[in-house]
DOTORKOL-513723 format. One record per residue: z, y, x of N, C-alpha, C, O, CB in turn. Coordinates in pm, 1 decimal. Each point is the difference from the previous one (the first is absolute). Glycine has a CB too. Example, Ala and Ser with C-alpha at 12.3 -4.5 7.8 and 13.67 -1.06 7.14 Angstrom:
REM residues 2
- 780.0, -569.0, 1319.0, 0.0, 119.0, -89.0, 0.0, 120.0, 90.0, 66.5, -1.9, 103.6, 58.1, -115.4, -292.8
- -196.6, 222.3, 154.2, 6.0, 119.0, 82.0, 73.0, 109.0, -77.0, 16.9, 110.8, 50.9, -231.4, -173.6, 67.5
This chain:
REM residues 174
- 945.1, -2145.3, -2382.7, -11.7, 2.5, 144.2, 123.7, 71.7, 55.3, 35.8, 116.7, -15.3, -292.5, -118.0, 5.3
- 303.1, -82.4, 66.8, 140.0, 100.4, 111.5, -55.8, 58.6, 108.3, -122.3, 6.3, 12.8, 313.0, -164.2, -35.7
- -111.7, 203.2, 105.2, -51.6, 99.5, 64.6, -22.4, -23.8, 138.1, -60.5, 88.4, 60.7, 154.8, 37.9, -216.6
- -56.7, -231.5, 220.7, -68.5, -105.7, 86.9, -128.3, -41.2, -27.7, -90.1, -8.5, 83.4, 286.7, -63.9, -54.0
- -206.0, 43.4, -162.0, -189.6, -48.4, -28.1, -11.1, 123.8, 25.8, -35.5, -11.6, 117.3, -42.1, -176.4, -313.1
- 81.1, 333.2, 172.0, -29.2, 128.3, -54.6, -66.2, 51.4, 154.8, -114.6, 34.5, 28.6, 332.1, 6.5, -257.3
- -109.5, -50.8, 302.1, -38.9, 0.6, 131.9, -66.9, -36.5, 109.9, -28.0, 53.8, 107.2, 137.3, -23.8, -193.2
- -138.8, -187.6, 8.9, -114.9, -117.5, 77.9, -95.0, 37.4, -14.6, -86.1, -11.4, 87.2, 160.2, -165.8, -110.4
- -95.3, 233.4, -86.7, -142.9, -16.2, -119.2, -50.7, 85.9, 45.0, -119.6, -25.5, -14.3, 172.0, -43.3, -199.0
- -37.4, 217.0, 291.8, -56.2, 91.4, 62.2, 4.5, 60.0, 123.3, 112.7, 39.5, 30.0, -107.6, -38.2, -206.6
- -106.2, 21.8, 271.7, 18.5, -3.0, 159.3, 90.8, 135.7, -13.9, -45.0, 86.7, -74.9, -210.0, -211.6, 203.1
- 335.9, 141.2, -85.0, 137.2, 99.6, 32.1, -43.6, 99.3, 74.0, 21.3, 114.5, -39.8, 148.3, -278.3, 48.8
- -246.1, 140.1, 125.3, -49.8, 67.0, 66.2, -90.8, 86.2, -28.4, -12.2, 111.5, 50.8, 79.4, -249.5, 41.0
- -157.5, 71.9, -202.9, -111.4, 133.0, 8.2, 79.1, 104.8, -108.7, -13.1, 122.3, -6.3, -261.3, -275.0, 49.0
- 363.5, 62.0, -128.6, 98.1, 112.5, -105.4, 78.4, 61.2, 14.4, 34.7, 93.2, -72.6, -52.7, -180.0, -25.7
- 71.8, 46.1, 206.9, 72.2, 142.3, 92.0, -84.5, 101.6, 53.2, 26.6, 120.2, -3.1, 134.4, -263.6, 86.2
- -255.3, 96.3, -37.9, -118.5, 134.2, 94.7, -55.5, 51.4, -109.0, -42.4, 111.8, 29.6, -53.1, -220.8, 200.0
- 63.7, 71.0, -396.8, -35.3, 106.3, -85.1, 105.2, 66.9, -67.0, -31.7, 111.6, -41.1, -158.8, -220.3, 17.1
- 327.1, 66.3, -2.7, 93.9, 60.4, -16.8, 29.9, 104.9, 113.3, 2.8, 114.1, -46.0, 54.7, -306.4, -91.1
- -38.7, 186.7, 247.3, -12.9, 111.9, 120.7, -88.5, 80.5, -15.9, 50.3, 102.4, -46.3, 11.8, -226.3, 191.2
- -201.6, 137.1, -127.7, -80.5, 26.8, -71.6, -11.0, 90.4, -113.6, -63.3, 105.6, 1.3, 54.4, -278.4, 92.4
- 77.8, 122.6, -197.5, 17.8, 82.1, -108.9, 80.1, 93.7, 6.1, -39.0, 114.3, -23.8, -12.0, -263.5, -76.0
- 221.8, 114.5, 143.2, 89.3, 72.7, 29.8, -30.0, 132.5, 108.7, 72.5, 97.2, 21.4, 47.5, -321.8, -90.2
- -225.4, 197.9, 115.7, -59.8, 97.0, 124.4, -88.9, 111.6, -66.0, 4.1, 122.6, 9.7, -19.3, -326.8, 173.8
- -39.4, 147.3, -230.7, -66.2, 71.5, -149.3, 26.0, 103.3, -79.7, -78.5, 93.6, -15.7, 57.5, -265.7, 2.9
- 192.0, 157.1, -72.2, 41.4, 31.7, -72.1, 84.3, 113.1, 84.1, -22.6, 114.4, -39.3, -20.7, -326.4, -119.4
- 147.4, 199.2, 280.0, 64.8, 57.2, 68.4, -63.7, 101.6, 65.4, 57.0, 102.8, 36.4, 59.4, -276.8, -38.8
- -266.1, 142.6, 23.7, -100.4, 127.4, 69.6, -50.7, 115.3, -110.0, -18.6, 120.2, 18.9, -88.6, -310.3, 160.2
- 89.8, 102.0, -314.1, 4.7, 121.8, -97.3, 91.7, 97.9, -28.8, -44.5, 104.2, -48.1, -59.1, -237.0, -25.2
- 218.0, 123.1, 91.3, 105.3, 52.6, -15.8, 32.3, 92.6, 92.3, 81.0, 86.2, -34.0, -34.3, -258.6, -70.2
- -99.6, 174.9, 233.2, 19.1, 89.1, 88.6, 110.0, 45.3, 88.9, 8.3, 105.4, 63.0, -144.1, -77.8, -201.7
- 190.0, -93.0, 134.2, 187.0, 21.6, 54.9, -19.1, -64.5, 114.0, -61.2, -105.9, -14.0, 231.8, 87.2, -198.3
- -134.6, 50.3, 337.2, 24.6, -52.8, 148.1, 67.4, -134.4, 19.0, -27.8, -109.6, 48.7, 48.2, 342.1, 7.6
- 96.4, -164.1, -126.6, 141.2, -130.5, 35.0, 71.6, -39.3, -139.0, 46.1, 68.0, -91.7, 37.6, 47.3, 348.0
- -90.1, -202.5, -241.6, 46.8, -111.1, -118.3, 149.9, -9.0, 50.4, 32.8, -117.6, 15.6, -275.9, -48.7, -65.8
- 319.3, 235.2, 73.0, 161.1, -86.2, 35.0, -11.8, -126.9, 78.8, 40.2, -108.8, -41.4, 55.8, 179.1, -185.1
- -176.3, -41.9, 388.6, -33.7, -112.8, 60.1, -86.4, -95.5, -72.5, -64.3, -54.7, 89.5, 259.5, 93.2, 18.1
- -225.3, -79.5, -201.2, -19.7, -113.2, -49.0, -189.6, -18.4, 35.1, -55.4, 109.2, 13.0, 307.9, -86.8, -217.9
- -326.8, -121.5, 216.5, -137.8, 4.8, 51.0, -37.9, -53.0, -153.7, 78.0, -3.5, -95.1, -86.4, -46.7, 404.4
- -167.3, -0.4, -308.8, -12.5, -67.9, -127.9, 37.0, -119.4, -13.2, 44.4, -45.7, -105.4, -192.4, 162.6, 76.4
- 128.2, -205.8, 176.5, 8.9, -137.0, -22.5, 169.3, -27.5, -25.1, 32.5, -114.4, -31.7, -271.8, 58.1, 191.3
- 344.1, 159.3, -145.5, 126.0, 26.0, -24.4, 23.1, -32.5, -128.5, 89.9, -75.4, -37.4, -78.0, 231.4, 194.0
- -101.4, -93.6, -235.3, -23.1, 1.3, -170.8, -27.4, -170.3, -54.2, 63.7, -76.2, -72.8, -204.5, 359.2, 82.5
- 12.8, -293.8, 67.4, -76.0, -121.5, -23.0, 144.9, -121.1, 1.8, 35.9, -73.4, -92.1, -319.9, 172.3, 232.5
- 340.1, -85.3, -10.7, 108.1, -136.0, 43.4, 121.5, 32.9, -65.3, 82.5, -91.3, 0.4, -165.0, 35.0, 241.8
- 134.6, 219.6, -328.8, 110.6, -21.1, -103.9, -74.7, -57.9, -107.5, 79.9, -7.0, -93.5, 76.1, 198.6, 153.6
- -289.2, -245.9, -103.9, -38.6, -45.0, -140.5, 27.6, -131.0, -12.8, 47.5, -67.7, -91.2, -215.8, 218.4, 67.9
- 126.5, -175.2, 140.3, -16.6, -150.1, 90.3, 160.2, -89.1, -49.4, 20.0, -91.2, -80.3, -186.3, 222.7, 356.4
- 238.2, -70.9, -205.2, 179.0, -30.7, -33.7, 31.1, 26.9, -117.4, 46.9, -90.1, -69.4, 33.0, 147.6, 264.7
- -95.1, 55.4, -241.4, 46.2, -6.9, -92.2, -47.6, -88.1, -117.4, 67.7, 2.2, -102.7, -10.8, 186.8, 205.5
- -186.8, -280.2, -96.0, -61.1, -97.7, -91.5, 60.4, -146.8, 94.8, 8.2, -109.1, -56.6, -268.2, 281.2, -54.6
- 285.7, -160.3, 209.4, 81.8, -120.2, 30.0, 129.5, 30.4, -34.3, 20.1, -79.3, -92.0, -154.4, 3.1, 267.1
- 240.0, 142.8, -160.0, 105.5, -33.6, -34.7, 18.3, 42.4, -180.2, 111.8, 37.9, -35.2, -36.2, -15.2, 322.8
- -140.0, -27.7, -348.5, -2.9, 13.3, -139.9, 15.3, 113.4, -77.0, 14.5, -1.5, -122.2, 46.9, -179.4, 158.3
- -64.7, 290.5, 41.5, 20.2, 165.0, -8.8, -126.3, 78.3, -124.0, 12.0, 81.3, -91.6, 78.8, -87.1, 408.4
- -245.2, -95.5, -238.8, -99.9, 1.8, -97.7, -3.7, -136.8, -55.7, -4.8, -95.7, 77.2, -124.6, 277.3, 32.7
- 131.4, -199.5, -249.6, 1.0, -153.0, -35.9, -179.5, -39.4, -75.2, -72.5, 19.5, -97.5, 408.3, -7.5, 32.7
- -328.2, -72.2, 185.5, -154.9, -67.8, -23.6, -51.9, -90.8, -121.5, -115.9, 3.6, -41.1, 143.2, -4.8, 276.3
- 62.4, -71.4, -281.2, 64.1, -111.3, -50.3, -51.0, 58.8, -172.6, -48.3, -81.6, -78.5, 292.4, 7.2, 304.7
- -229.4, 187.1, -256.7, -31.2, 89.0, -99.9, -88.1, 65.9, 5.6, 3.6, 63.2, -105.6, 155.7, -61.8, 74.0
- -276.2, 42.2, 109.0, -102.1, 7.4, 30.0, -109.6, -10.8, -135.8, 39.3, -95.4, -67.2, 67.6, 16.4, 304.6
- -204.3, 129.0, -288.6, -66.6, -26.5, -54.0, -179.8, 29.6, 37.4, -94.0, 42.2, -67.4, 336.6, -31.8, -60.2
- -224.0, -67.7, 300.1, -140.6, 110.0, 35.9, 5.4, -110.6, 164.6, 95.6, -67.9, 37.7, -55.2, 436.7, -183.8
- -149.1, -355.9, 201.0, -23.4, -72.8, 102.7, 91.7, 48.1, 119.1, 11.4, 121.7, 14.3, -245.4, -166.1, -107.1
- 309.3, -51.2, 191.1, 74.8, 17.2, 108.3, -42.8, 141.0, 59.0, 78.8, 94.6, 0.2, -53.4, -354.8, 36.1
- -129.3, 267.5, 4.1, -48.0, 118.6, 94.9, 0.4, 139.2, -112.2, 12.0, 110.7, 52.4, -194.4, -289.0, 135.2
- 172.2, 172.3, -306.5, -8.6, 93.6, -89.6, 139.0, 55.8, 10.9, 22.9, 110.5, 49.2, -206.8, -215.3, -195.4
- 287.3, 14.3, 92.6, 130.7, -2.4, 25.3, 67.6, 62.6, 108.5, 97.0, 73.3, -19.2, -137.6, -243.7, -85.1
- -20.7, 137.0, 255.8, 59.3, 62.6, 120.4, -56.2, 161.3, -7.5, 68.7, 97.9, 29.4, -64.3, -347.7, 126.8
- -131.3, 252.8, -197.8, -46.1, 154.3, -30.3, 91.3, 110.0, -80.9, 41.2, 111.2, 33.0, -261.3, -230.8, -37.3
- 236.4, 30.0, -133.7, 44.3, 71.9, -97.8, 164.1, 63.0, 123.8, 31.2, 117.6, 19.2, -171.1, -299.3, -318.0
- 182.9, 105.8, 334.9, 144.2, -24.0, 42.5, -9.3, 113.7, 142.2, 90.0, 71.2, 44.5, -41.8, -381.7, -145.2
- -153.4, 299.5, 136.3, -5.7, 151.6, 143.4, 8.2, 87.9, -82.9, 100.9, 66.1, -24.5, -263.5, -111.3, 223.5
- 59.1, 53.9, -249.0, -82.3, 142.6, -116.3, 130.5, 62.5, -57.1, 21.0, 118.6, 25.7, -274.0, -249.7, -142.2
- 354.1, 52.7, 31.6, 163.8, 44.2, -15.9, 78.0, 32.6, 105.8, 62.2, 105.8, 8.6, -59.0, -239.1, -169.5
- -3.9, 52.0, 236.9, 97.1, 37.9, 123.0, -20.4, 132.8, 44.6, 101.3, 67.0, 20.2, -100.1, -290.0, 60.6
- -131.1, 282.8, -58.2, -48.8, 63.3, 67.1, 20.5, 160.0, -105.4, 69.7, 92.9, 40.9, -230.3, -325.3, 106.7
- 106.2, 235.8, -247.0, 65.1, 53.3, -119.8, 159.8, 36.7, 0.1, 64.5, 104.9, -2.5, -248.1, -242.8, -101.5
- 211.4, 11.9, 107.8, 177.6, 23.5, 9.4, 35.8, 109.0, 86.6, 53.0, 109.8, -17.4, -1.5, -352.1, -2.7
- -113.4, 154.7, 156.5, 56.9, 60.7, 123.5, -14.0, 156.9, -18.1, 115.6, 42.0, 6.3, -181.1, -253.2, 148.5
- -9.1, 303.3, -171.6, -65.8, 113.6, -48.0, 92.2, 81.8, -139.7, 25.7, 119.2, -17.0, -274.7, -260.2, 112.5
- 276.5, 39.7, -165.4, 71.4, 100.4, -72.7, 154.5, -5.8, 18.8, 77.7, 65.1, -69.8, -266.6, -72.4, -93.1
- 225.6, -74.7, 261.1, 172.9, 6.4, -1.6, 4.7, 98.6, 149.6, 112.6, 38.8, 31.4, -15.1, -337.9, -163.7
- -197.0, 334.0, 210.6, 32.6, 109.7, 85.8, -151.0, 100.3, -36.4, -84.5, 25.2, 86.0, 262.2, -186.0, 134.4
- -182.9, 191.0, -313.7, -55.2, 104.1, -85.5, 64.9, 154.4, 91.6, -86.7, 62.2, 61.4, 87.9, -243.9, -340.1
- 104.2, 221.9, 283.3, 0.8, 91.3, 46.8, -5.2, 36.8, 141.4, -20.2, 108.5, 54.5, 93.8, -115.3, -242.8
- -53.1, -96.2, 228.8, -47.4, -16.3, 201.7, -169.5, 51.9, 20.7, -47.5, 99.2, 55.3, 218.9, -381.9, -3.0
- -237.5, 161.1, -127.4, -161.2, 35.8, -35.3, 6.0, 172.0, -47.6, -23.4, 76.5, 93.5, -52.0, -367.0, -203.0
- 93.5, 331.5, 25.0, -26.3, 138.0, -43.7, 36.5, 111.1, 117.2, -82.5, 89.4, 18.3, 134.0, -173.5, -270.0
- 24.1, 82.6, 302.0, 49.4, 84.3, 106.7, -136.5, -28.9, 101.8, -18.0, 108.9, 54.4, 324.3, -130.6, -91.8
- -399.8, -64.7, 83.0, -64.7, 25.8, 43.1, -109.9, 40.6, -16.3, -82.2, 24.3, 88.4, 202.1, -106.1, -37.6
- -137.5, 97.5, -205.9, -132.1, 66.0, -45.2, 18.8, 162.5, 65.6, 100.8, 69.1, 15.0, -136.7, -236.4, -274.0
- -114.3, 193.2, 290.9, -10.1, 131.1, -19.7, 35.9, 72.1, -99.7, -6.4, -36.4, -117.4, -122.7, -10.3, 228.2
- 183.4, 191.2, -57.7, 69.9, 105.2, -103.6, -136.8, 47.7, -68.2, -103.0, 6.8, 67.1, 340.4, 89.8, 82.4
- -234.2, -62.6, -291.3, -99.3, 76.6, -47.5, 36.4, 152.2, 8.4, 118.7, 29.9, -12.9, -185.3, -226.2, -131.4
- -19.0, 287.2, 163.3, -19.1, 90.7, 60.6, 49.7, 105.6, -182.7, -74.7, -6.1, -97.7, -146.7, -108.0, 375.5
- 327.7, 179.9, -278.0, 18.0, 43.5, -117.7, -9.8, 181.7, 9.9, 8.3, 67.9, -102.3, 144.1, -317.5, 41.7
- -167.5, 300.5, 174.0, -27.2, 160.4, -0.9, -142.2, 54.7, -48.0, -15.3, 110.4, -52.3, 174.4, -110.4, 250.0
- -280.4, -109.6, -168.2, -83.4, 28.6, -6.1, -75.3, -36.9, -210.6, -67.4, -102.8, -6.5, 99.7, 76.2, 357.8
- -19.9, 85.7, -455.3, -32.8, -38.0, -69.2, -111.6, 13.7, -92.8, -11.1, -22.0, -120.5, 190.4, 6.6, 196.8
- -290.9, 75.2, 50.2, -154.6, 30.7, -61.6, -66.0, -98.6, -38.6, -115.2, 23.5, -36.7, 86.7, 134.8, 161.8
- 84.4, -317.7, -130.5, -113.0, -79.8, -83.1, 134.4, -86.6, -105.0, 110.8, -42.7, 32.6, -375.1, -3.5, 201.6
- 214.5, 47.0, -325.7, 88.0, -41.8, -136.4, -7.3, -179.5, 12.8, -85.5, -64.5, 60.7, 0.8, 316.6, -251.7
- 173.6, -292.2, 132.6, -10.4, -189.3, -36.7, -105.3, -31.3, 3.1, -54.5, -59.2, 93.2, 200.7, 22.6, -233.1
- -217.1, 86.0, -8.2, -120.7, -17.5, -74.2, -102.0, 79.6, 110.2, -88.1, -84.7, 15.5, 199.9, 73.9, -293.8
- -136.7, 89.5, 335.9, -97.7, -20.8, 115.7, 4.6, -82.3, 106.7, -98.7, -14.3, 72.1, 78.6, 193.3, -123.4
- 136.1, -242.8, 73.3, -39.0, -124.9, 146.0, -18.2, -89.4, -69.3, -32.6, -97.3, 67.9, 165.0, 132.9, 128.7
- -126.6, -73.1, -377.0, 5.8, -108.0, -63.0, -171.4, -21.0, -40.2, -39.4, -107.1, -46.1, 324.4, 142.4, -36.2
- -367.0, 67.1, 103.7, -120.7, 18.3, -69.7, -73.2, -2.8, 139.4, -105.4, -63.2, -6.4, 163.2, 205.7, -238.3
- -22.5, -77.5, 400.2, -61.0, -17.5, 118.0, 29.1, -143.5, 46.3, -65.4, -21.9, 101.9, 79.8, 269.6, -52.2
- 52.7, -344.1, -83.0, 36.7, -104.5, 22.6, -103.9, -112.3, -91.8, -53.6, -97.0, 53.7, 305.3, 216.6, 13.2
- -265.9, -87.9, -201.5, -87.8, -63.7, -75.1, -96.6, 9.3, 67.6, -35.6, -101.4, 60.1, 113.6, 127.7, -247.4
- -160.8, 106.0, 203.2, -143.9, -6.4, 59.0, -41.0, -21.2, 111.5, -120.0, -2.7, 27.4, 104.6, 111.1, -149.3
- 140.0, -133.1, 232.0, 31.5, -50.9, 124.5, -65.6, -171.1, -20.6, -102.7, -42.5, 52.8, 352.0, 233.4, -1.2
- -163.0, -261.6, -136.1, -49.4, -115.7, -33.1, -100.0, -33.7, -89.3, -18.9, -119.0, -25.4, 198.5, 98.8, 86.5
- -261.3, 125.9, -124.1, -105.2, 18.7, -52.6, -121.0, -28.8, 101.5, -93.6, -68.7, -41.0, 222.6, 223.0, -114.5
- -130.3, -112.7, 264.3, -78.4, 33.8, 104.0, 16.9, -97.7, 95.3, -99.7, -7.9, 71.8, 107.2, 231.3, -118.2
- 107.2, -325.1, 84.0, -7.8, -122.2, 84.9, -30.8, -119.9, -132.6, 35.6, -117.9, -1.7, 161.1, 211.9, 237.6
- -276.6, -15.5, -344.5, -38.6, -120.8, -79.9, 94.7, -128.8, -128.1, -35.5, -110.8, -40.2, -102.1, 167.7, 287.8
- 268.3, 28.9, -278.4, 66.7, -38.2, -68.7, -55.7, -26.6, -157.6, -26.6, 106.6, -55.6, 174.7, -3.7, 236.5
- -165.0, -189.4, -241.3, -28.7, 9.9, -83.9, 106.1, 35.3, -181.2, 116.0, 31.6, 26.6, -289.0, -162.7, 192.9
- 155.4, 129.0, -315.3, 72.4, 89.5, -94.0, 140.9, -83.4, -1.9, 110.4, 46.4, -28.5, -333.0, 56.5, -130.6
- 200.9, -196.8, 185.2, 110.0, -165.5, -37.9, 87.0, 88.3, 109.5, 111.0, 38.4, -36.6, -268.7, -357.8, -13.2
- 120.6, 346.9, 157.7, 94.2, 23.8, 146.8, 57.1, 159.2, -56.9, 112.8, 47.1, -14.1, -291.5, -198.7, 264.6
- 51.4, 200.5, -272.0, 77.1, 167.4, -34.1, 132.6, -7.4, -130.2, 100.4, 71.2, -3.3, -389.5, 67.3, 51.7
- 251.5, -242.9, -143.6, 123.4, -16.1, -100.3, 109.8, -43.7, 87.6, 100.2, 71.3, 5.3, -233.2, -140.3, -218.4
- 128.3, -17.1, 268.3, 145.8, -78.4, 41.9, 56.5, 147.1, 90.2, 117.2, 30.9, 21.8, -198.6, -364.8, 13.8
- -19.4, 393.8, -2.2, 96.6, 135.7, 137.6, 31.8, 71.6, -124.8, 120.4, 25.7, -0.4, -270.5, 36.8, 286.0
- 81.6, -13.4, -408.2, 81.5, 97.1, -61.5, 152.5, -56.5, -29.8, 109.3, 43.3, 36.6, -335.1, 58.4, -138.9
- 194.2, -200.7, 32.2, 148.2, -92.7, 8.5, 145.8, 16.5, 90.7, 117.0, 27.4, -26.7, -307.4, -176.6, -15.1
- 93.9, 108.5, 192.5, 148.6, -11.4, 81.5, 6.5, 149.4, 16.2, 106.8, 47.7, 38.4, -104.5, -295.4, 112.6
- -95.4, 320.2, -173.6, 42.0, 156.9, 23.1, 80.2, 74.2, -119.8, 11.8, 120.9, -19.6, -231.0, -106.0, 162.1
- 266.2, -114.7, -210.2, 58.6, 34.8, -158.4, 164.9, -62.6, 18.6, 82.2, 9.3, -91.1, -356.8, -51.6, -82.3
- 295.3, -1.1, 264.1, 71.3, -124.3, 42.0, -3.0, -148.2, -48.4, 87.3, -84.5, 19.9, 29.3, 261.7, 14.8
- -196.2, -187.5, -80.5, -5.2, -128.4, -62.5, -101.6, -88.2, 143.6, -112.6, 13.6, 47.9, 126.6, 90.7, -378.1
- 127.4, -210.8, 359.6, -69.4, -86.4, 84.2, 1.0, -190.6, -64.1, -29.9, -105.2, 56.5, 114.8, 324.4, 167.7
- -44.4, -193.1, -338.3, 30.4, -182.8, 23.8, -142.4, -52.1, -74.2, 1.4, 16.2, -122.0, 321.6, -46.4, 88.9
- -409.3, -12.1, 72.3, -90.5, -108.3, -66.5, -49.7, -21.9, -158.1, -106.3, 0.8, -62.1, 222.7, -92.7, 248.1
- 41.4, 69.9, -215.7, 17.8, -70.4, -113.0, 45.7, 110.0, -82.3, 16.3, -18.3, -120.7, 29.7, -212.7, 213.6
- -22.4, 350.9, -35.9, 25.5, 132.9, -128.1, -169.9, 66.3, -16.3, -55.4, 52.6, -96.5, 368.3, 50.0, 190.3
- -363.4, -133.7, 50.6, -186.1, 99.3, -12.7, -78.2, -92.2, -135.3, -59.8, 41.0, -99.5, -10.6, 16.6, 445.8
- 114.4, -253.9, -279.1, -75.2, -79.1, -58.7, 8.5, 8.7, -126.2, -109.4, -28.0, -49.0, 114.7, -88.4, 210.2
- 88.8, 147.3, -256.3, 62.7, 41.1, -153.4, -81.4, 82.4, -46.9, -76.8, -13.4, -95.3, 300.3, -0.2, 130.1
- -201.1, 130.6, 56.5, -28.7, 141.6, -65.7, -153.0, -17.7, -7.1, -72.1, 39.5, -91.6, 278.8, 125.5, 194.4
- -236.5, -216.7, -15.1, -210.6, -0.1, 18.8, -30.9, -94.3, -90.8, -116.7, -5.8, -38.8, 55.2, 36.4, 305.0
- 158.1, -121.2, -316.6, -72.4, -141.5, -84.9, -50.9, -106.2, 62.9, -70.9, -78.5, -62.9, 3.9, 213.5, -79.4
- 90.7, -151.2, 255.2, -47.4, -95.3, 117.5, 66.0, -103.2, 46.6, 115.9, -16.6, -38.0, -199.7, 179.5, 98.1
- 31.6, -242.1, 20.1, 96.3, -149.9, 74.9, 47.9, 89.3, 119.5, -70.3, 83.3, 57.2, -92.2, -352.1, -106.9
- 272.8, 243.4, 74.3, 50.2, 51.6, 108.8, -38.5, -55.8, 108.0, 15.2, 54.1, 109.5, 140.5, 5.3, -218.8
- -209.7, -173.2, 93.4, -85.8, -64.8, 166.5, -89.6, 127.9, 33.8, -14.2, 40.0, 115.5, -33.3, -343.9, -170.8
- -21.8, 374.6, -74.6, -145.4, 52.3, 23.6, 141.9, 165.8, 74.8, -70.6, 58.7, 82.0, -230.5, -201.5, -367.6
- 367.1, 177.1, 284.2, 47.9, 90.5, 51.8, 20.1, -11.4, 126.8, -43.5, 73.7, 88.5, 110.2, -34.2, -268.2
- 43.4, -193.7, 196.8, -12.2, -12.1, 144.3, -154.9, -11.0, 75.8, 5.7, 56.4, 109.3, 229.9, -171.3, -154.2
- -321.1, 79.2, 27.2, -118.0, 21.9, 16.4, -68.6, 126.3, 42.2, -102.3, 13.8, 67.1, 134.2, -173.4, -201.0
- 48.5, 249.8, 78.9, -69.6, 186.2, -7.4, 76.0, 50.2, 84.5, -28.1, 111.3, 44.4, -34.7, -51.8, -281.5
- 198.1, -139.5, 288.9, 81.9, 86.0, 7.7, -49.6, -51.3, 156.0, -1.1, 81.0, 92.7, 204.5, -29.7, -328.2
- -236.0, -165.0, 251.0, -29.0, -66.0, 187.6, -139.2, 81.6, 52.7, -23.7, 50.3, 109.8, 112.3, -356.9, -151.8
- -168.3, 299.5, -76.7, -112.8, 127.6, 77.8, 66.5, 144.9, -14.7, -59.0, 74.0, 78.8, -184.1, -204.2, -156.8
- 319.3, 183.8, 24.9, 46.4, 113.1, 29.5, 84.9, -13.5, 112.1, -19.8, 77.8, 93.3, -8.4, -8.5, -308.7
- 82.9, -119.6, 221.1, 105.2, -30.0, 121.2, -95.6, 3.5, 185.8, 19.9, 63.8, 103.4, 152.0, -267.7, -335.4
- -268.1, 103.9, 191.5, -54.3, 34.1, 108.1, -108.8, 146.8, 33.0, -12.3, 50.0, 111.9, 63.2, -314.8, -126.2
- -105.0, 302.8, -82.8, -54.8, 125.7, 35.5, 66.9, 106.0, 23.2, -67.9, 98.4, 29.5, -71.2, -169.1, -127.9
- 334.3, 92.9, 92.1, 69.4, 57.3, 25.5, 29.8, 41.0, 160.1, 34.3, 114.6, 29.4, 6.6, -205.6, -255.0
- -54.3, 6.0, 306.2, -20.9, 49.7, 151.0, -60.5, 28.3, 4.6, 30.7, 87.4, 81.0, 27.3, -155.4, 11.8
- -195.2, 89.1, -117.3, -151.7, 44.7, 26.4, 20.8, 170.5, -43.4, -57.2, 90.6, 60.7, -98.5, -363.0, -134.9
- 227.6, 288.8, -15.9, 25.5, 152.5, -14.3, 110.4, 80.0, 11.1, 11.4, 94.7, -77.9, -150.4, -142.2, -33.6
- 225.7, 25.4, 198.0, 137.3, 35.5, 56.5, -5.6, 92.7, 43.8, 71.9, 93.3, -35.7, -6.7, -252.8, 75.7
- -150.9, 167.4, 51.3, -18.0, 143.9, 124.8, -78.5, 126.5, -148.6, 45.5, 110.0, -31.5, -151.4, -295.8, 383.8
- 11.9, 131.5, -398.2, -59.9, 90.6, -75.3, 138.8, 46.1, -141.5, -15.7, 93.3, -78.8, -286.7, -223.3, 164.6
- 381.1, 71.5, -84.4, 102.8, 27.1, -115.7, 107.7, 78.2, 57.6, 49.5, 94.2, -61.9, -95.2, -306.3, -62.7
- 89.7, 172.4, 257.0, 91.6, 88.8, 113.8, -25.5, 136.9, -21.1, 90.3, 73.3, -40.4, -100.7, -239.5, 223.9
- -128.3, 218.1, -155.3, -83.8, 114.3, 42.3, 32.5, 78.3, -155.5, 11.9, 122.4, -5.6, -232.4, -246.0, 209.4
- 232.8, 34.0, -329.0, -2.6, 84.2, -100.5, 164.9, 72.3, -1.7, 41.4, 114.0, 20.8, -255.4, -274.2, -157.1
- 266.7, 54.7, 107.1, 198.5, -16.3, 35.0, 42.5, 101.1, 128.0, 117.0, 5.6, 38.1, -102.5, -310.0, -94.5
């Protein structure tokens, strides 16, 4: 299939509004105001071009059109993030370093039972010891545990979302 069928074959419209959508998603987790001007559907319409003018090559694809335009934000968006990596960091909040009455390993253990208590279960509490170890990629947790790494991404999307739910209560510890 070229990429004219690729394009026929699926209404554009509603795959742009879940790509927007998603990109809206991902950019709100992250927490940062300003993107270097750029909006989501900004994101969405560089994926767009760049799979028309051959930048993303479809053609090599091994996964459905709309999978393809996903995979191809989900990078972009990634990209975009780590080549102004230090723009982003400058706007994180400073951590507070005069004050040093609670140790690593106590916000690391008030944080467990934080998500103990909005109902995390052991699968969710492993993957946080993890990224609290630095280990974030999937496919280094999925190894070490003996597991499919689908079943990580899996642990890692319900952890992900019970993570706003305890922000303010994790602030208060921090």
């Amino acid at each position: 299939m070229n990429l004219v069928e690729a394009i026929q074959s699926v209404d554009m419209d509603e795959v742009i509004d879940r790509m927007n959508a998603y990109a809206i998603s991902i950019l709100k987790s992250v927490g940062v105001k300003n993107f270097s001007g750029k909006e989501p559907i900004d994101f969405v319409g560089d994926v767009i071009l760049k799979v028309m003018d051959g930048q993303r090559d479809w053609t090599k694809a091994k996964c459905s059109f709309t999978e393809f335009l996903f995979g191809c934000l989900k990078s972009d968006i990634s990209n975009f993030f780590t080549t102004n990596k230090n723009i982003y960091d400058n706007d994180l909040p400073e951590i507070p370093t005069t004050d040093q009455s609670f140790s690593a390993e106590h916000i690391r253990n008030s944080i467990s039972e934080i998500l103990k208590l909005e109902g995390a279960d052991d699968d969710e509490l492993t993957v946080f010891e993890y990224w609290a170890d630095g280990i974030t990629k999937p496919s280094e947790i999925a190894k070490d545990l003996g597991i499919a790494v689908k079943e990580v991404y899996n642990i890692t999307k319900r952890l992900e979302r019970r993570l706003p739910k305890i922000q303010t209560q994790v602030k208060n510890i921090i």
